[in-house]
C-alpha positions, 0 to 999 in steps of 0.5 A: 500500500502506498504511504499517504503524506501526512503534515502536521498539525499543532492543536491545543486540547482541554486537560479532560480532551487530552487525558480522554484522548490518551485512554482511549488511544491506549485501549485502542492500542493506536496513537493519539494522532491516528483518533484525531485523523479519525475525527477529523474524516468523522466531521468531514464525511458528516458535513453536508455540500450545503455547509461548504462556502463555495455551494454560494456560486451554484445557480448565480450565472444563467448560461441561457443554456439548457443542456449546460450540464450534459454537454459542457465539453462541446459548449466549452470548445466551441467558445474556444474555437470562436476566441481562437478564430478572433485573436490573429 
């Protein structure tokens, strides 16, 4: 299995966190830092795309095209074509 890069990360805890943390990854037998990657994919995969600041640009441009998401490619080649033929 190939390795995944990993960087680090500096957090403080509250004494009860850390003690909590430190218990659990012993009965686990894993460290400290493989629970804190744990509840990091945990709150991750429980945010929702609404909560993601970018879902604010869907929908403010109208294309005027109906089929903008099925053929985005061909759309997208054609404008380029148009902008190649007009820059000589």
């Amino acid at each position: 299995m190939a390795a995944v890069e990993k960087r680090p990360l500096q957090i403080y805890l509250r004494a009860d966190q850390l003690e909590a943390l430190r218990a659990l990854a012993r009965r686990r037998g894993v460290s400290m830092a493989e629970l804190v990657r744990e509840g990091v994919d945990q709150v991750l995969d429980e945010t929702t795309p609404e909560e993601d600041p970018l879902m604010g640009i869907v929908g403010i441009f109208d294309s005027g095209l109906d089929d903008l998401a099925q053929k985005h490619d061909e759309h997208l080649a054609r404008v380029m074509g148009e902008e190649g033929a007009g820059a000589t």
